[in-house]
C-alpha positions as CSV (number, residue, x, y, z in Angstrom):
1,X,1.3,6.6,-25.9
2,X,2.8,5.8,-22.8
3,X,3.1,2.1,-21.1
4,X,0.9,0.7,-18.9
5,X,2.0,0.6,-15.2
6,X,1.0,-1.6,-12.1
7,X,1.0,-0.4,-8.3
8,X,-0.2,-3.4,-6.0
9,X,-0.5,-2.6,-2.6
10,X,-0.9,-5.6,-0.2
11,X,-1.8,-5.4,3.5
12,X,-0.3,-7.2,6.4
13,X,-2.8,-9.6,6.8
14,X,-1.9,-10.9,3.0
15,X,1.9,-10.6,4.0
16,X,1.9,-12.6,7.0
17,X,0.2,-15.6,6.0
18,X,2.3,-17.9,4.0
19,X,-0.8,-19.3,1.5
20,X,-2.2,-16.1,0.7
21,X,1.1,-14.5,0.5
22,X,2.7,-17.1,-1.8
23,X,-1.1,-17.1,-4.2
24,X,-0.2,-13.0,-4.1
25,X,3.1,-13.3,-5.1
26,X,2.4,-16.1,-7.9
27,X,-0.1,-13.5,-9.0
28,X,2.0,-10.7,-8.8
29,X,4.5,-12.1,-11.4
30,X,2.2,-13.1,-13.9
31,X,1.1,-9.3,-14.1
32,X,2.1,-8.3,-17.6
33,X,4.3,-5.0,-18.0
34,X,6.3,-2.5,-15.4
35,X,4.6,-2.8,-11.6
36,X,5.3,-2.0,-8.4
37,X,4.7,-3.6,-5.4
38,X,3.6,-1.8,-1.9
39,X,3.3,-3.9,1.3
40,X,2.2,-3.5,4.7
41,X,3.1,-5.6,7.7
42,X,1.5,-3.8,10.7
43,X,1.0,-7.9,12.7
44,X,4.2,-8.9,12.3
45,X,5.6,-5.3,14.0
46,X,3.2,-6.1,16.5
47,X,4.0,-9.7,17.1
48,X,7.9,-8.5,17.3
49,X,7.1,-5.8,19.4
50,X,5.6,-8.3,21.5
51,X,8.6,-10.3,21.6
52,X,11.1,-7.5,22.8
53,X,8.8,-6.3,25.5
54,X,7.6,-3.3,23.3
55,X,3.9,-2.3,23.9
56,X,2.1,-1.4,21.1
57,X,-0.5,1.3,21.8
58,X,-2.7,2.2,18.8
59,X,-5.8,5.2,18.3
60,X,-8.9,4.6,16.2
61,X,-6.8,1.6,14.6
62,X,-3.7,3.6,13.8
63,X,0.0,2.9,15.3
64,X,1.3,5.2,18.2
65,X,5.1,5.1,17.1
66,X,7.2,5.8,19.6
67,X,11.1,5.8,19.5
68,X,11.9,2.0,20.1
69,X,8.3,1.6,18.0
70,X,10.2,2.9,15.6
71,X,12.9,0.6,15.5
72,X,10.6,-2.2,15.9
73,X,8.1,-1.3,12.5
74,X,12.1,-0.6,10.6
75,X,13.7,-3.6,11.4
76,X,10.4,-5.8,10.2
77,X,8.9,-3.7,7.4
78,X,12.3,-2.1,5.6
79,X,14.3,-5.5,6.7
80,X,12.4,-9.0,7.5
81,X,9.0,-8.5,5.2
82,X,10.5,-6.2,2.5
83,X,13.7,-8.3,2.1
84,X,11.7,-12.1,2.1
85,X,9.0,-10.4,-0.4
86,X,12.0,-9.4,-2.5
87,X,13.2,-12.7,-2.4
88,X,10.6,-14.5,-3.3
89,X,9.8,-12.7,-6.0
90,X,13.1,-13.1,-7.7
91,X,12.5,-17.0,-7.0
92,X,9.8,-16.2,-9.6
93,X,11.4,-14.6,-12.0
94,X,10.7,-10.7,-11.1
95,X,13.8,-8.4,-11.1
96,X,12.6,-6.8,-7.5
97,X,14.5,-4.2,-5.6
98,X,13.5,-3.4,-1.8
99,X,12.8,0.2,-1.1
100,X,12.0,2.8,1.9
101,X,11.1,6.0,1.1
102,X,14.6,7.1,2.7
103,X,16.8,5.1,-0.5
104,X,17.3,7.3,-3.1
105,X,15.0,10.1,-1.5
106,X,11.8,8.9,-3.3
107,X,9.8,9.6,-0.7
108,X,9.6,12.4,1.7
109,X,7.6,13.2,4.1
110,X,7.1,15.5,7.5
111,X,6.3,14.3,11.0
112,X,2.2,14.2,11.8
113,X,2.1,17.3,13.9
114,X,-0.4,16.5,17.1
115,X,-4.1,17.1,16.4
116,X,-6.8,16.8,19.2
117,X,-4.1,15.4,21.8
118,X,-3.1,12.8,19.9
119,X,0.8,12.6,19.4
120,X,1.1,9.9,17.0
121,X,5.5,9.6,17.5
122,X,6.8,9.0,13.9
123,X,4.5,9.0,12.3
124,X,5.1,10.5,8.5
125,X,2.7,12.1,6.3
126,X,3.5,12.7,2.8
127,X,5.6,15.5,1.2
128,X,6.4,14.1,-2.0
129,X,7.7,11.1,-4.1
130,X,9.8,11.1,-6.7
131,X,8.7,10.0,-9.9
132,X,11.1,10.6,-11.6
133,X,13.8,8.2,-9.4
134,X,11.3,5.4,-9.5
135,X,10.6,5.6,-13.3
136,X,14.1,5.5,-14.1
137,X,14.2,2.1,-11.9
138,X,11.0,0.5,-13.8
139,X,12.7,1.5,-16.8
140,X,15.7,0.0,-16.4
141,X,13.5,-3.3,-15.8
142,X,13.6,-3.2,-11.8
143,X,10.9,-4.2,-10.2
144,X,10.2,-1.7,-6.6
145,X,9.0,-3.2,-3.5
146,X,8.4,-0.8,-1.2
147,X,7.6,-0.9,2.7
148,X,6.0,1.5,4.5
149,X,8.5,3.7,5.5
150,X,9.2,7.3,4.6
151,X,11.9,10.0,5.8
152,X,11.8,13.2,6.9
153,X,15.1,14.1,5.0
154,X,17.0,15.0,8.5
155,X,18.2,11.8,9.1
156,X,14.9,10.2,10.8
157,X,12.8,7.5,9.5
158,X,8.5,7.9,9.6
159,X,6.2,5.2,9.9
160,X,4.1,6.0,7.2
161,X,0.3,4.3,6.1
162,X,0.7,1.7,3.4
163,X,-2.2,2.7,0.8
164,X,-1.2,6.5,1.2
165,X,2.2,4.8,-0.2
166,X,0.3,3.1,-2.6
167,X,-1.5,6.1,-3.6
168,X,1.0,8.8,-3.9
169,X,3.1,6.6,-5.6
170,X,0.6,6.0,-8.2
171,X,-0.2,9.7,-8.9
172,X,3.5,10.2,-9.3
173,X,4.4,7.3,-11.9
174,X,1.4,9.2,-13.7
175,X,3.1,11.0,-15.8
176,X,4.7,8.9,-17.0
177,X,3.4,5.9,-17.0
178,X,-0.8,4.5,-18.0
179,X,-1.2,3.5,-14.2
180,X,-3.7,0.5,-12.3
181,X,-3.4,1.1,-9.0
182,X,-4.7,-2.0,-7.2
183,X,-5.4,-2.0,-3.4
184,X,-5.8,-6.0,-2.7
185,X,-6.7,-8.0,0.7
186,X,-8.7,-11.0,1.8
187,X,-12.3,-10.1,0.0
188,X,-12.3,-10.3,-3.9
189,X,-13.5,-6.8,-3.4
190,X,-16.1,-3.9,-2.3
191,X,-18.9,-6.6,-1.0
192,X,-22.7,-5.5,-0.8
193,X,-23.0,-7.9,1.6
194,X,-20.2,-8.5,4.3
195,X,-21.7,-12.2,4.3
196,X,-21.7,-13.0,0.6
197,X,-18.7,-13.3,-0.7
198,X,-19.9,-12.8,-4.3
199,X,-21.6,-10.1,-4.3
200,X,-18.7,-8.0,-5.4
201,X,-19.8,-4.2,-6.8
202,X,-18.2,-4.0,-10.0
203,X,-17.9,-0.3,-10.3
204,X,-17.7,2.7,-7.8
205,X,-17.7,6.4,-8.5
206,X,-17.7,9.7,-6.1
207,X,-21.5,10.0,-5.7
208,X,-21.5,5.6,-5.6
209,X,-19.6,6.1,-2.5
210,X,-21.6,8.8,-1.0
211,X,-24.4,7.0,-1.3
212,X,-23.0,3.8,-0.2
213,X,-21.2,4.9,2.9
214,X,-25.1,6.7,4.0
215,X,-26.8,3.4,3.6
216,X,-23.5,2.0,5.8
217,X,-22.7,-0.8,2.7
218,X,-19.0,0.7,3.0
219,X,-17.8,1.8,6.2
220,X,-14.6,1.3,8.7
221,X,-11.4,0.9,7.4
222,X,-12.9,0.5,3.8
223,X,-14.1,4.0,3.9
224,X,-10.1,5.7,3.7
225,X,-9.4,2.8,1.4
226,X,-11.8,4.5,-1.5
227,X,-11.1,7.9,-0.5
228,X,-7.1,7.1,-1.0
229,X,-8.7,5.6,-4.4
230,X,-11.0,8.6,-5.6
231,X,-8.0,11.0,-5.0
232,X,-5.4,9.0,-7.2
233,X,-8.2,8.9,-9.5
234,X,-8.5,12.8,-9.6
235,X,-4.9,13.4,-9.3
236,X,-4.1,11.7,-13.2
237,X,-4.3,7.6,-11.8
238,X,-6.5,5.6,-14.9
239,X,-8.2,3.4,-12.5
240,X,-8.1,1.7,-9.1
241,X,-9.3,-1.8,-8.4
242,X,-9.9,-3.1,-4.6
243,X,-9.6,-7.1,-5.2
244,X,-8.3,-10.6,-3.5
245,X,-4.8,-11.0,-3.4
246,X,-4.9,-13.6,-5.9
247,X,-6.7,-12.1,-8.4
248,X,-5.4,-8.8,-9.4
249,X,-4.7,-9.2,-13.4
250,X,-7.2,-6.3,-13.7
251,X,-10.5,-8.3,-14.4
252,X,-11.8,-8.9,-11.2
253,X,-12.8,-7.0,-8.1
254,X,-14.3,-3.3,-7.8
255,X,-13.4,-0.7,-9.8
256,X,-13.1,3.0,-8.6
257,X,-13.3,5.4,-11.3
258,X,-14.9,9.0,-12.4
């Protein structure tokens, strides 16, 4: 029977606001078992990038990363978020290590060729991540934080999307692990009603979403959120929840599922 595993990914909103942050965190500790921690940070890049002069040029809500972009989103996510995160948590207790894809190879990925004239810089998609390293580091009672930052194996580092992180990371501790991949942020999950804030759905399947996303219940950035969840879901992940950063001991939120 193999051990239960949690992935948390938290977004940059979460990250860069002390209170929610230090709830998420205080949350995060009290998780029972082997977890990992993914994190985004895409304000505070932008804040800094403000700071040095840097503009920041984004398409349909994504990052255009361009070579000092670049510099920017690896000095604040692989250095000032991943390294505080990492600190705090050992102030609680939690054995955490701060990862890019880049340290130890665990993830690899290929520059985002251009598609309908869009050259996104470095920006990475995918390739692969190694299970195998990152099992061997929960086993040996480490605790990964990882930023969202990849490597295309020739010596340059990729800007890479935080829940795809999340998500491939997930479906690669698979194997060997019983893994909860949970995807948390400000709402205590998938609302039928943007107003209410209770009126979480509890439970979301393929033909849920398809149905949902028609009637426009789920749509905008919470649309790739559950299609990054359906795939781990298909790919060998147990479950996904989508819930508030301070709730995510696995009994709250929405639950995406088969």
């Amino acid at each position: 029977m193999k051990e239960k595993l949690t992935v948390v990914k938290v977004g940059g909103a979460v990250v860069e606001d002390t209170d929610q942050l230090n709830g998420l965190l205080d949350a995060f500790a009290s998780v029972d078992g082997n977890k990992v921690l993914v994190h985004g940070g895409g304000r505070s890049a932008t804040k800094m990038a403000s700071t040095l002069g840097i503009e920041t040029r984004m398409v349909n809500g994504r990052r255009i990363t361009d070579e000092e972009m670049l510099k920017v989103v690896t000095m604040v996510y692989g250095g000032l978020i991943n390294k505080n995160v990492v600190a705090q948590l050992q102030a609680r207790g939690v054995n955490a290590i701060g990862l890019t894809g880049a340290d130890m190879n665990v993830i690899r990925s290929h520059k985002r060729p251009v598609k309908d004239g869009v050259d996104y810089g470095f920006v990475g998609d995918v390739d692969c991540v190694d299970g195998s390293a990152l099992s061997h580091l929960v086993n040996g009672g480490a605790v990964p934080v990882m930023a969202p930052l990849t490597h295309d194996g020739k010596g340059t580092m990729l800007n890479t999307n935080a829940d795809t992180i999340a998500s491939e990371t997930a479906v690669a501790l698979a194997g060997n692990f019983d893994v909860t991949l949970i995807y948390c942020f400000e709402k205590k999950g998938v609302l039928s009603d943007p107003d209410d804030e209770d009126s979480v759905i509890s439970f979301i399947d393929r033909n849920e979403f398809e149905m949902l996303k028609a009637d426009g219940v789920i749509a905008g950035g919470m649309i790739p959120k559950i299609e990054n969840a359906l795939a781990a879901v298909d790919r060998g992940v147990d479950k996904v929840i989508i819930a508030r950063a301070d709730q995510i001991d696995g009994s709250h939120g929405t639950v995406i599922g088969k």
